[in-house]
C-alpha positions as CSV (number, residue, x, y, z in Angstrom):
1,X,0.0,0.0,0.0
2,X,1.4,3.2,-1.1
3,X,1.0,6.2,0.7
4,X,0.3,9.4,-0.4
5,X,3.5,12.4,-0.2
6,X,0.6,14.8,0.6
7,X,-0.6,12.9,3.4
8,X,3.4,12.3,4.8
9,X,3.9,16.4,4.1
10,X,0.8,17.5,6.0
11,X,1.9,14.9,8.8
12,X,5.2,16.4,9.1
13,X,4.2,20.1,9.2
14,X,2.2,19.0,12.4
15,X,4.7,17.6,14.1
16,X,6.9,20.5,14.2
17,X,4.2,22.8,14.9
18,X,3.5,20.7,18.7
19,X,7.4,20.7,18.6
20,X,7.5,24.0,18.7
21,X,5.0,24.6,20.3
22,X,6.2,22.0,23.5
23,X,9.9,24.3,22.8
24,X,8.3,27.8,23.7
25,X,6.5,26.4,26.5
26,X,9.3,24.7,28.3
27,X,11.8,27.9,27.1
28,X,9.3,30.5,28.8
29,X,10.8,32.6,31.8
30,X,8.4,32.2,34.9
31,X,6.1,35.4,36.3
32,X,6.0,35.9,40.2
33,X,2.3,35.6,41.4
34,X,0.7,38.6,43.1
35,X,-2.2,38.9,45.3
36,X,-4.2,41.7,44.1
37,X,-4.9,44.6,46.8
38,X,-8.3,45.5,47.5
39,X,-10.3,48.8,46.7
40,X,-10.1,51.5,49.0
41,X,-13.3,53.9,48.7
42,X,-13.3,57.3,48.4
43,X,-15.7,58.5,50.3
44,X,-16.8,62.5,51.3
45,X,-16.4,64.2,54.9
46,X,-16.5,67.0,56.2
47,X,-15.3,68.7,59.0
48,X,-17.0,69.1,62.5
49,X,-17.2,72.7,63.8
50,X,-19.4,73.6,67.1
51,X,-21.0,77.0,66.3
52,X,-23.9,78.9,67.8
53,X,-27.3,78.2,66.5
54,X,-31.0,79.5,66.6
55,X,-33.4,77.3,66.3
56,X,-35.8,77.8,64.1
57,X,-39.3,75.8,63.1
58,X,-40.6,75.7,60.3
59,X,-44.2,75.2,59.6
60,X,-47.1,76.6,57.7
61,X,-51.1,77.5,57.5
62,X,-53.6,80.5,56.1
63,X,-54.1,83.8,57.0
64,X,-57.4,84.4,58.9
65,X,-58.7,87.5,60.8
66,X,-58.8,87.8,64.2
67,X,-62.5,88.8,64.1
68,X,-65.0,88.0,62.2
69,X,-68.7,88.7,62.5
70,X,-72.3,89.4,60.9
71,X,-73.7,93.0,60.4
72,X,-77.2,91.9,61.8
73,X,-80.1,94.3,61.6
74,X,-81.7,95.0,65.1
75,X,-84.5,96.7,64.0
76,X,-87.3,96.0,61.3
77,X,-87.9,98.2,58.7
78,X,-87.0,99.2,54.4
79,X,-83.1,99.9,54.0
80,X,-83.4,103.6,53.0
81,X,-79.3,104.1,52.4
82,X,-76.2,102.1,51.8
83,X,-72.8,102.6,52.8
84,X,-70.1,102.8,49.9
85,X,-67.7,100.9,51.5
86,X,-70.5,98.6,52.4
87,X,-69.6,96.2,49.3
88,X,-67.3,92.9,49.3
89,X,-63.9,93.3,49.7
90,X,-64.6,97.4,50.8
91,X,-62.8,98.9,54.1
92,X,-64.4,100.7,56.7
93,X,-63.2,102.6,59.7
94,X,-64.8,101.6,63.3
95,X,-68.3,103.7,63.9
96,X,-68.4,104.5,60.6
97,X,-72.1,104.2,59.3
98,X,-72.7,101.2,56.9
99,X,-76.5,101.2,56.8
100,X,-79.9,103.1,57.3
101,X,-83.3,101.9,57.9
102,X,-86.3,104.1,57.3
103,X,-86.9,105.5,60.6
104,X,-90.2,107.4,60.5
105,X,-91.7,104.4,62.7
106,X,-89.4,104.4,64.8
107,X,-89.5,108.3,65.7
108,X,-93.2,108.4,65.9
109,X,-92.9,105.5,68.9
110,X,-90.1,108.1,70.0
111,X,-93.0,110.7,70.8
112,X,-95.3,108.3,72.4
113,X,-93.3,107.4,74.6
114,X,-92.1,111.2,76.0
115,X,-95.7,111.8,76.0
116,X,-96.4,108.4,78.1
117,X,-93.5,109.5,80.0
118,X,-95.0,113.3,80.5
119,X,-98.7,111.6,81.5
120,X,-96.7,109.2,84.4
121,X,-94.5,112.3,85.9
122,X,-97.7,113.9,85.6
123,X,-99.7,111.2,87.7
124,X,-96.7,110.5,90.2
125,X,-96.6,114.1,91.5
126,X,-100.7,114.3,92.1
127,X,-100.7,110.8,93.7
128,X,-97.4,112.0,95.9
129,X,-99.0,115.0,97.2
130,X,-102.3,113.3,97.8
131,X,-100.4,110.8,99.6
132,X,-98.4,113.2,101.7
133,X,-101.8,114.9,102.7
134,X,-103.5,112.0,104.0
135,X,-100.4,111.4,106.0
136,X,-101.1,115.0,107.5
137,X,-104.8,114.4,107.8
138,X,-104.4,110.8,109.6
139,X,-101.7,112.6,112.2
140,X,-104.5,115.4,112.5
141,X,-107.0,112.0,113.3
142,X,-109.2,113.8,110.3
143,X,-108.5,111.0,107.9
144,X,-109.4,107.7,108.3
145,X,-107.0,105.0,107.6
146,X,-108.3,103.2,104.5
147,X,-107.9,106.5,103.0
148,X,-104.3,106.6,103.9
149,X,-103.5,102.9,102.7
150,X,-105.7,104.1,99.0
151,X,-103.7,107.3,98.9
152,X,-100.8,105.1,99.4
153,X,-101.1,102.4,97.0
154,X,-102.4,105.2,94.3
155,X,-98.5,106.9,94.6
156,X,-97.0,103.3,94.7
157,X,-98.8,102.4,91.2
158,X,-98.0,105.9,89.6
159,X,-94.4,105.7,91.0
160,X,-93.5,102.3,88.9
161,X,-95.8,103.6,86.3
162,X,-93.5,106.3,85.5
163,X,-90.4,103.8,85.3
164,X,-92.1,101.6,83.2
165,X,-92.6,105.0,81.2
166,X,-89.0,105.7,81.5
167,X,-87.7,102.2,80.2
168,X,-90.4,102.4,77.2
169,X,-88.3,105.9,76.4
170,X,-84.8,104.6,77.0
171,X,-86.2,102.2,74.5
172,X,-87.5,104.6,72.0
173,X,-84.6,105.9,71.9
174,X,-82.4,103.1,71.1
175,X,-84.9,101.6,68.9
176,X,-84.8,104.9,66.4
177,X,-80.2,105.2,66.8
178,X,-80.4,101.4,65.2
179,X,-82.1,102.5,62.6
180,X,-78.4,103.7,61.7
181,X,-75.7,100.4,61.5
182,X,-72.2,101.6,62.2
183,X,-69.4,99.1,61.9
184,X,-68.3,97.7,65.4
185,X,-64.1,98.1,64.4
186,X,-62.5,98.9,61.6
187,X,-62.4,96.6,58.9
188,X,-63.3,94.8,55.4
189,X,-66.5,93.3,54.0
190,X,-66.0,89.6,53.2
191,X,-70.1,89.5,51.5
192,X,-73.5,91.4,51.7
193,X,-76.5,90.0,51.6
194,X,-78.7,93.5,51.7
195,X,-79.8,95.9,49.1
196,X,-81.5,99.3,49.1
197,X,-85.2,98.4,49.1
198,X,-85.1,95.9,50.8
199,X,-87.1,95.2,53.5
200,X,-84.9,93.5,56.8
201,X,-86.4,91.9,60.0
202,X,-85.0,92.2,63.6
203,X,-82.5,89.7,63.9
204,X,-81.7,89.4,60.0
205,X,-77.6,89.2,58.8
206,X,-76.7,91.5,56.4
207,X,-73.6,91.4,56.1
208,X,-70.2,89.4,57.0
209,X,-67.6,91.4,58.2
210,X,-63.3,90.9,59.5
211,X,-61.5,93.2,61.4
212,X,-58.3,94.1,60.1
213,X,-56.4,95.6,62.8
214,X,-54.4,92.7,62.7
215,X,-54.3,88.7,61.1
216,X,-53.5,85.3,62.7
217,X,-52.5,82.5,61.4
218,X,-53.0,79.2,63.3
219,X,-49.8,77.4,62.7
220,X,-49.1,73.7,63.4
221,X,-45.6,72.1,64.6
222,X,-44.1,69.1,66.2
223,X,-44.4,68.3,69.9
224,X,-41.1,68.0,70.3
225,X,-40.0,71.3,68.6
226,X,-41.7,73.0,71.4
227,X,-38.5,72.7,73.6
228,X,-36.9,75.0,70.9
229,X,-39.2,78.2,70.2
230,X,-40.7,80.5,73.9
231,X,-43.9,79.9,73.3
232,X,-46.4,81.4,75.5
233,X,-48.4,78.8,77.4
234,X,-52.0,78.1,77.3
235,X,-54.1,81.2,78.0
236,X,-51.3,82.9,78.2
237,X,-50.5,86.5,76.0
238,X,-47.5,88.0,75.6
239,X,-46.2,91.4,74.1
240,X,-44.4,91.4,71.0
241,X,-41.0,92.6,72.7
242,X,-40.7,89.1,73.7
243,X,-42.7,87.0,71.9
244,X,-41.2,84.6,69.5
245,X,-40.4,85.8,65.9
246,X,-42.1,84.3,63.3
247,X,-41.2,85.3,59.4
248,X,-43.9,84.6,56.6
249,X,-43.7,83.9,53.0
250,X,-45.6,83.1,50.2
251,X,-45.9,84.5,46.3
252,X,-48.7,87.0,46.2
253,X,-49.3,88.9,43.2
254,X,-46.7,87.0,41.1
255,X,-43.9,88.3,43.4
256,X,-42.3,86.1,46.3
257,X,-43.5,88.1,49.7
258,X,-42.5,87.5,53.4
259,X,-44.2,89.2,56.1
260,X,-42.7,89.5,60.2
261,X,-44.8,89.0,62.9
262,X,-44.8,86.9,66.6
263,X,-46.2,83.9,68.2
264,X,-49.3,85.4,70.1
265,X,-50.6,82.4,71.9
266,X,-50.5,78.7,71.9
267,X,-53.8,76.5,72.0
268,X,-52.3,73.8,74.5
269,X,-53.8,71.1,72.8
270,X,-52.6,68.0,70.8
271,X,-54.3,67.2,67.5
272,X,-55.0,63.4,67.9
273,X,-55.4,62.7,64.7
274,X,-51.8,64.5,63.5
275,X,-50.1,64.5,66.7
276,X,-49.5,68.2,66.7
277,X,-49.9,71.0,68.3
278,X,-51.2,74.7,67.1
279,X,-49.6,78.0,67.9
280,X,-51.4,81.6,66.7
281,X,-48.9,84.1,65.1
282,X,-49.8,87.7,64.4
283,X,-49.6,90.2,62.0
284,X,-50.2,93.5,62.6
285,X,-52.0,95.8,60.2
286,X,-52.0,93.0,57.3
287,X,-53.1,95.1,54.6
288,X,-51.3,97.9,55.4
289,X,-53.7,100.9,56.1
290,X,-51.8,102.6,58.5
291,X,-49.2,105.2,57.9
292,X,-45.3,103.9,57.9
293,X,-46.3,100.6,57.5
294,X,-43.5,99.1,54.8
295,X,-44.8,95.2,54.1
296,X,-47.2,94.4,51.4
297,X,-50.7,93.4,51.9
298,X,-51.3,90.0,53.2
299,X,-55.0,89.2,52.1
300,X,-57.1,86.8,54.3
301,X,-57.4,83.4,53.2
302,X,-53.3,83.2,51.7
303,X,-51.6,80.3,52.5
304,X,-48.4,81.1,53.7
305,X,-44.9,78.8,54.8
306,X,-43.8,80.2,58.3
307,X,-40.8,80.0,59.9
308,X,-40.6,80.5,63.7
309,X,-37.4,81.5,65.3
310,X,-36.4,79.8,68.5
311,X,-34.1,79.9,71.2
312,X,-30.1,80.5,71.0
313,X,-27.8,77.0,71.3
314,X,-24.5,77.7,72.3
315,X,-21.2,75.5,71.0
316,X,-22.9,72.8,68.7
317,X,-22.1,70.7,65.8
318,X,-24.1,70.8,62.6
319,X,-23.7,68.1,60.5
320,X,-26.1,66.9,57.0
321,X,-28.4,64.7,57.7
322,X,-26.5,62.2,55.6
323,X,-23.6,62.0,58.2
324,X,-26.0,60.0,61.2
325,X,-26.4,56.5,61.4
326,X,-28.5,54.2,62.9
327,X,-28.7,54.4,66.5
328,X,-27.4,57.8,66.7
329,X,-24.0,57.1,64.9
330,X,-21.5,59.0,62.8
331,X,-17.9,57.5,61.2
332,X,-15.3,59.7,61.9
333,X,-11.9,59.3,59.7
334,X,-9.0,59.2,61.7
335,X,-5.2,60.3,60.8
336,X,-4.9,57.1,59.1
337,X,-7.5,57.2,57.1
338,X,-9.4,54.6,59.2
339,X,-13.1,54.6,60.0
340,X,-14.1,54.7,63.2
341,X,-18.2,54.2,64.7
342,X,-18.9,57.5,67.5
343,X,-22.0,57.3,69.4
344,X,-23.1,60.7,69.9
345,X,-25.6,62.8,71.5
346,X,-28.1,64.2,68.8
347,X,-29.8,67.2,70.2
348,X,-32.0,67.8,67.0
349,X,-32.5,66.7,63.2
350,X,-35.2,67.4,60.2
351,X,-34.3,66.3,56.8
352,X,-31.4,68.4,56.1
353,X,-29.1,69.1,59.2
354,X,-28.2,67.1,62.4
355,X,-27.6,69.4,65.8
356,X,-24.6,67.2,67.8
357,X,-24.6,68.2,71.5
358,X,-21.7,65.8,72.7
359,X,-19.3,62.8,71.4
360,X,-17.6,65.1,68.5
361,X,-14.6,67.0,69.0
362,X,-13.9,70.1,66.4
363,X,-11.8,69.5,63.7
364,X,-12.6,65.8,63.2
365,X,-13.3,65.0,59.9
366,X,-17.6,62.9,59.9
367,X,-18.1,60.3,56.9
368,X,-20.8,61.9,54.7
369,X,-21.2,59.6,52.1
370,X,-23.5,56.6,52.0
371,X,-21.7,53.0,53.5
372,X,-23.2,50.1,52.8
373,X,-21.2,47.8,54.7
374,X,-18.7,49.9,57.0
375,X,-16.4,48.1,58.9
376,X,-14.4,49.2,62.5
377,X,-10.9,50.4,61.4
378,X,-11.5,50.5,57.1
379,X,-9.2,51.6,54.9
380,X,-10.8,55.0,53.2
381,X,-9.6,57.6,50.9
382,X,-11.3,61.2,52.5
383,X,-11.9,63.8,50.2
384,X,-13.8,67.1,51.4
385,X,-14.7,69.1,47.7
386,X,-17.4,66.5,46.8
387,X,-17.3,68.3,43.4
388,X,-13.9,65.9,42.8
389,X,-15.3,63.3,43.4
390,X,-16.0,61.1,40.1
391,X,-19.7,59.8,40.5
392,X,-18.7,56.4,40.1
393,X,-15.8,56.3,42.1
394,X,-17.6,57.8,45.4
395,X,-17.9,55.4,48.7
396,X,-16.5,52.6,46.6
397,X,-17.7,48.6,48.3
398,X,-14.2,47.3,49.9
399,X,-13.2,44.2,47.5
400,X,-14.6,45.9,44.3
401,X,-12.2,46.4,41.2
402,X,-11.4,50.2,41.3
């Protein structure tokens, strides 16, 4: 059997292919082994520096006024005249008149009434004397006595006829000056339900009026944030000297506005269905009537963000929110670049900033960025300008591939 010189070629190119092959692999120099080193993560701090703070609170709710009543008609009668200023939204000054009713009635029961009053005088003088004469006869033993006791009862009747006459006056008299509605303070008209013509009953709202003197604004906060802001106890009013600050704002008119007022009054009870409780700020002069008064008007009914400013804390650390841990924790970075767990005592925190009281010393640098897995003594690489920080390099799981 013959074989083939391709078949014999082919077979001894791959031959001394695997020797060569075999050749470079036994010929190769040898590379050392190394372990590789794990990932240390950057991670952001910053540094801890005790400061004076005021507490503030921050909270929010509408602007209402602090009165608020009907214009109600005490007599009965057609409305004969109406105020300009008696229209919604118009301003009025306290007595000013709003509102007539025809009073012709009312002054012809005026004069009835004097003249009942001039018939009773009249009849109280004649039954005095005749009483005071048959006192003189019955001493004299000319009168008898019945005469005396008629005499008697005769001055007794005209005597509380003529009060009766009196009151029926006094009540005249009032009768016909309510004919005329003044305003009881100075303020606005919120709606009217009257118009000239119109025939009103005794007892019948006309109108719904606010003082504007000044506003209130019932404000809700926290419990707990009541440790931080002087509020005035329950019942209790205090000047504005040294009542608690509290700054409004809200966008009126297209603008951004803020408004200054103080905490008037708290309401001492706790909401049980939002476990809060209310405080009443106030503004004075809201819509800004009087003369030197700089803010711009702050209409009833606005809702408004408020921000109450509390008490003074002396020499403590403010830290981001980010920084605490579970079970009041921080990580401070030591001068090895080590992580170490601080318990500390947290005096306050919201959503953005942390108050430390105790377990931080000034200058040590707080772990800000978020740790999975932190471990007791971690190798980290600190950085405070969190604008160097790559965004995928940042707190960077130890073991990871950097």
């Amino acid at each position: 059997m013959k074989v083939r010189p391709q078949l014999l070629f082919s077979l001894g190119v791959l031959l001394i292919g695997i020797l060569g092959a075999v050749l470079l692999v036994a010929t190769a120099p040898e590379t050392p082994q190394q372990k590789p080193e794990p990932a240390v993560p950057l991670i952001r701090t910053v540094a801890a520096e005790t400061r004076d703070v005021q507490m503030r609170v921050s909270t929010h709710g509408t602007v209402e006024p602090r009165t608020e009543s009907d214009l109600v008609s005490e007599v009965s009668g057609r409305v004969l005249w109406i105020s300009p200023a008696l229209v919604e939204g118009g301003f009025f000054e306290q007595d000013e008149p709003l509102l007539r009713v025809e009073p012709l009635d009312y002054e012809t029961a005026l004069e009835r009434a004097r003249a009942q009053l001039a018939r009773a005088e009249s009849e109280a003088a004649l039954t005095a004397r005749d009483a005071a004469r048959q006192e003189e006869l019955a001493k004299q033993s000319v009168a008898s006595a019945a005469r005396l006791d008629d005499a008697r009862n005769r001055a007794r009747a005209a005597a509380a006829a003529l009060r009766e006459a009196r009151a029926a006056l006094a009540q005249a008299e009032r009768d016909l000056t309510r004919t005329e509605l003044r305003a009881p303070f100075a303020g606005r008209v919120r709606t009217v339900q009257v118009d000239v013509g119109q025939f009103v009953s005794r007892g019948t709202p006309l109108a719904r009026l606010y003082a504007t003197d000044w506003a209130e604004i019932r404000l809700p906060i926290p419990d707990a944030d009541l440790a931080w802001i002087d509020v005035p106890r329950a019942g209790a009013v205090r000047g504005e000297a040294d009542a608690p600050p509290v700054i409004l704002r809200a966008s009126y008119a297209g603008e951004p506005r803020e408004w200054r007022g103080h905490v008037e009054r708290s309401e001492g009870e706790i909401d049980p269905r939002s476990r809060m409780v209310h405080v009443v700020a106030r503004i004075e002069d809201p819509y800004a009537r009087l003369p030197g008064t700089e803010h711009s008007p702050l209409p009833v009914g606005l809702f408004v963000d408020a921000e109450i400013l509390g008490r003074r804390i002396d020499d403590v650390i403010v830290l981001p929110r980010s920084a605490l841990r579970t079970g009041d924790q921080v990580l401070v970075v030591d001068g090895e670049h080590r992580l170490r767990f601080r318990n500390v005592t947290v005096l306050r925190r919201d959503q953005e900033e942390v108050l430390i009281r105790s377990g931080l010393t000034a200058g040590e640098q707080v772990n800000i960025s978020a740790l999975e897995t932190p471990v007791e003594g971690m190798h980290v690489r600190p950085v405070t300008d969190a604008d160097s920080i790559p965004a995928t390099a940042e707190a960077t799981p130890p073991g990871a591939s950097s």
